[in-house]
C-alpha positions in Angstrom: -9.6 -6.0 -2.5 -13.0 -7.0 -1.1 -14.6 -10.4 -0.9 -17.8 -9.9 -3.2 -17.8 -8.2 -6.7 -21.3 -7.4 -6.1 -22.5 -6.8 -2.5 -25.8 -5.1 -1.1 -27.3 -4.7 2.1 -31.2 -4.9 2.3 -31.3 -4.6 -1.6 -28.8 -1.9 -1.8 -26.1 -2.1 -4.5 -22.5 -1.0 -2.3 -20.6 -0.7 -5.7 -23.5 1.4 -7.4 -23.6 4.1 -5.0 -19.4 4.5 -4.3 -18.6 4.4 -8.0 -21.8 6.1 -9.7 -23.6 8.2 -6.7 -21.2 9.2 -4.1 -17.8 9.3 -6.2 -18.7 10.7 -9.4 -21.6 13.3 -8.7 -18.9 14.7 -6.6 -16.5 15.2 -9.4 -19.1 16.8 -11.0 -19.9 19.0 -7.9 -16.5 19.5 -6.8 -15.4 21.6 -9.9 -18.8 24.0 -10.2 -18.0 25.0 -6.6 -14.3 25.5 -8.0 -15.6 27.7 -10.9 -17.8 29.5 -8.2 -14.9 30.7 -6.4 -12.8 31.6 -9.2 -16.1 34.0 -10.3 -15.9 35.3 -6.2 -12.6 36.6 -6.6 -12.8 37.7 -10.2 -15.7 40.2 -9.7 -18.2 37.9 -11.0 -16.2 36.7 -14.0 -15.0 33.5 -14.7 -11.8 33.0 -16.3 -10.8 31.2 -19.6 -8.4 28.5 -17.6 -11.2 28.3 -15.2 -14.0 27.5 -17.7 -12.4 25.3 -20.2 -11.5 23.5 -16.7 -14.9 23.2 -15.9 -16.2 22.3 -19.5 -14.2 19.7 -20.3 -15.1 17.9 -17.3 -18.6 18.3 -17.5 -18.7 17.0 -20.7 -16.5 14.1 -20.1 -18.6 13.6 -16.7 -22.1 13.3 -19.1 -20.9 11.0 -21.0 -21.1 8.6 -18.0 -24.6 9.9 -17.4 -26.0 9.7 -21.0 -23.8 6.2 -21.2 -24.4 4.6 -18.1 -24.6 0.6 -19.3 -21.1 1.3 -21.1 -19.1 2.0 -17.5 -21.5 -1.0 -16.2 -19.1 -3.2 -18.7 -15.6 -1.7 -17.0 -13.2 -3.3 -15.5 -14.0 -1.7 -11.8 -17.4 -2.9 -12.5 -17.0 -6.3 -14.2 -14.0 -7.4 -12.1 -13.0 -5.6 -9.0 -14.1 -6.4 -5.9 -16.3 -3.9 -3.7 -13.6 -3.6 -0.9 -11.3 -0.7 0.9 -8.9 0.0 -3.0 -12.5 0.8 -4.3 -14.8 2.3 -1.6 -12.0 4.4 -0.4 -10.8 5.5 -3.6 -14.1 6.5 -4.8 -15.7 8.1 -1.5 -12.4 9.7 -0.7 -9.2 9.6 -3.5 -11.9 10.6 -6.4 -13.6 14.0 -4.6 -10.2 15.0 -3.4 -7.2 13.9 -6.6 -9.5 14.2 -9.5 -10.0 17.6 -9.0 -7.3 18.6 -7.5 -6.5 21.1 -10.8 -10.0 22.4 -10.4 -8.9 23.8 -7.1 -5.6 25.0 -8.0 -7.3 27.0 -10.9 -10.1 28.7 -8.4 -7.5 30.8 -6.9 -3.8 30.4 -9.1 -5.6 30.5 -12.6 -3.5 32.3 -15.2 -4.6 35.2 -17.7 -5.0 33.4 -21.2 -6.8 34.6 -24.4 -9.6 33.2 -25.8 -7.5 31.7 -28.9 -5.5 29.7 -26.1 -8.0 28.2 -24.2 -10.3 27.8 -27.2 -7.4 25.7 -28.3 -7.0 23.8 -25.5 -10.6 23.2 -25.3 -10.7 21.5 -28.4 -7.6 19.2 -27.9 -9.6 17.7 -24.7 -12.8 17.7 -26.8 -11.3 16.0 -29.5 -9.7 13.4 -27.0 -13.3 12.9 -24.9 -14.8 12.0 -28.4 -12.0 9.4 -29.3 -12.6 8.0 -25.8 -16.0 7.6 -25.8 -16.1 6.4 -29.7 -13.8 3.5 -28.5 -15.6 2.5 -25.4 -18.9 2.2 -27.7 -17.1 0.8 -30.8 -16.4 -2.3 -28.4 -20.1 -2.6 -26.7 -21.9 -2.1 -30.1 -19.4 -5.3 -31.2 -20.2 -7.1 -28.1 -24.2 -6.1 -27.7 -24.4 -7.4 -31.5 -22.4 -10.5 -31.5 -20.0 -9.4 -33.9 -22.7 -8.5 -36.3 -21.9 -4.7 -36.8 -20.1 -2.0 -39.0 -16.8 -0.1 -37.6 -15.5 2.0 -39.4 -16.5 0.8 -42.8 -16.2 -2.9 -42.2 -19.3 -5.1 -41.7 -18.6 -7.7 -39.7 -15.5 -6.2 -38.0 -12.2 -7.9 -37.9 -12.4 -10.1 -34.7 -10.6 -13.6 -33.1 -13.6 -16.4 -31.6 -11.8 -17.1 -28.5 -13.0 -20.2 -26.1 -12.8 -20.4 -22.4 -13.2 -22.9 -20.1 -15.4 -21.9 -16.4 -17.0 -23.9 -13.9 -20.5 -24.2 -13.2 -21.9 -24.1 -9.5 -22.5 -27.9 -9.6 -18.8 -27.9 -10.2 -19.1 -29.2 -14.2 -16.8 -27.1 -16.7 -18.2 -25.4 -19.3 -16.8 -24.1 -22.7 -18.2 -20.7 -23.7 -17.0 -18.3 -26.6 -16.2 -14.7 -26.5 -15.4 -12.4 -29.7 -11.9 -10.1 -29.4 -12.4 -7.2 -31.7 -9.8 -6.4 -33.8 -11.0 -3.7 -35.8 -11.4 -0.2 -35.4 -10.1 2.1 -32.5 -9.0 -1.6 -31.1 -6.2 -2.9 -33.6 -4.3 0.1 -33.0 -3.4 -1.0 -29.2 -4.7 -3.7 -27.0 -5.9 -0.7 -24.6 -6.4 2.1 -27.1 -9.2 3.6 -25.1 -6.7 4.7 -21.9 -4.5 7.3 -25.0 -7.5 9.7 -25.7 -8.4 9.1 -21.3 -4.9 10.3 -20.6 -4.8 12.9 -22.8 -8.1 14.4 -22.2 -7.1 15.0 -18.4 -3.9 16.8 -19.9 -6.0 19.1 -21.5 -8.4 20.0 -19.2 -5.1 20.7 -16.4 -3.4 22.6 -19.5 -5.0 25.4 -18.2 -2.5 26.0 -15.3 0.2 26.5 -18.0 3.5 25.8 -16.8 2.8 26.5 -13.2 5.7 25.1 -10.8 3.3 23.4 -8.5 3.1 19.8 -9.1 -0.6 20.0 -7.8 -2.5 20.9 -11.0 -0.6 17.9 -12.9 -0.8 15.3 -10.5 -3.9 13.9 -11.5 -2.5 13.3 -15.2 0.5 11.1 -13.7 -1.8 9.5 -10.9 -4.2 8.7 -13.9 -1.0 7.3 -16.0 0.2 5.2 -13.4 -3.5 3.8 -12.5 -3.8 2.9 -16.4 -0.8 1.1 -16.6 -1.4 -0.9 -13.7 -4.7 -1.4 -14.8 -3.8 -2.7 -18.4 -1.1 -5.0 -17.1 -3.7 -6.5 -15.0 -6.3 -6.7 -17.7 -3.9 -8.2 -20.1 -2.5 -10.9 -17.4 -6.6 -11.7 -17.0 -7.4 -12.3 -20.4 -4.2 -14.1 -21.0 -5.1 -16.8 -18.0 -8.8 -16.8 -19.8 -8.1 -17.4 -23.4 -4.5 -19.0 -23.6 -3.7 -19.7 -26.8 -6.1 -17.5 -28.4 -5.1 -14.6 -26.5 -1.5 -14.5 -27.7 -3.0 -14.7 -31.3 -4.8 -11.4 -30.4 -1.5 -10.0 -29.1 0.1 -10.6 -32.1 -2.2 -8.7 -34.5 -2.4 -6.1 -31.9 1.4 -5.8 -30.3 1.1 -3.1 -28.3 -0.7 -2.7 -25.1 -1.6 1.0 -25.1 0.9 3.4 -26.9 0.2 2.3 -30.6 4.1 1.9 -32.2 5.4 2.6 -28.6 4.4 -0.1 -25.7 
């Protein structure tokens, strides 16, 4: 798991360039090269599967670009330590799992009509918007203090939780931190992993019902990662906040599934 949450070496940030600079510009590399492929053996035409594929990847991958500050407020970021489950995973498990489907399509892609994989298209769309809507529904709460409007509601529904740290000179320290409650976030405690999930279904929808487990794998890697990850998150905040984090679980019951788990 790593020793430091934030290491560098002469100046240089470790966990910046994994995550950000080597992982993630080549998930954005990896499926272009895919697409180029698929146009190789097509006679210069890119196929539906391929592109929507593509698309919705691209568009989910900008949103990290455009959005930078919100993944700086992550869970990898905030609270994982820079060590071989992160480095690794991002320098090698990222590049070669999360698009996996993109190179299953470059050479197995199946004829579809436009209809279908303008469909499909828009279900991933649709989920990359929820996503990112949710994401930025909680840092717009948290950059203003509470002292915003979602969804029609100025201030938002929250809970003022207190937590207890320790200084360096080794004095405690009460500080205060605002659990929203409104919005995307009182239908589950981890709404924002739903539209995540389902996006990456989407944009491996495109390989239809192909008997390979390969274009799929991603979605139930991704699944099981989210679970974990929420069980962790949820076992955090309930050491941090005590009492006032089982008063947010009980106006928000579920962890992610809203009316499920």
């Amino acid at each position: 798991w790593g020793m430091e949450l934030y290491p560098r070496i002469l100046g240089w940030d470790i966990k910046m360039f994994t995550n950000c600079r080597a992982g993630l510009m080549f998930w954005v590399l990896g499926p272009l090269c895919f697409a180029h492929k698929n146009m190789q053996l097509h006679n210069g035409d890119l196929q539906y599967g391929m592109a929507v594929n593509v698309a919705l990847q691209l568009i989910y991958l900008s949103k990290f670009y455009y959005w930078e500050m919100g993944y700086m407020c992550s869970m990898d970021i905030q609270h994982d330590r820079a060590g071989y489950y992160l480095c690794w995973g991002c320098l090698v498990w990222v590049p070669s799992i999360y698009c996996s489907h993109s190179l299953y399509l470059a050479t197995h892609a199946p004829d579809m009509s436009l209809l279908t994989a303008s469909l499909i298209f828009f279900g991933g769309l649709t989920c990359i918007w929820i996503n990112y809507e949710t994401d930025h529904q909680r840092y717009v709460f948290r950059q203003t203090k509470g002292q915003c409007t979602i969804l029609g509601r100025s201030p938002p529904k929250h809970i003022v939780a207190q937590y207890t740290t320790t200084t360096s000179s080794g004095k405690e320290q009460i500080k205060t931190s605002l659990l929203l409650l409104d919005g995307f976030w009182k239908a589950s405690r981890h709404f924002h992993y739903v539209p995540e999930i389902l996006a990456s279904f989407f944009w491996s929808l495109p390989a239809l019902n192909s008997s390979y487990i390969c274009p799929y794998f991603y979605v139930i890697y991704l699944t099981v990662l989210l679970t974990d990850r929420a069980f962790r998150d949820d076992d955090r905040c309930r050491k941090k906040y005590t009492k006032y984090w089982d008063d947010y679980c009980q106006e928000v019951p579920y962890m992610i599934v809203p009316g499920v788990f």
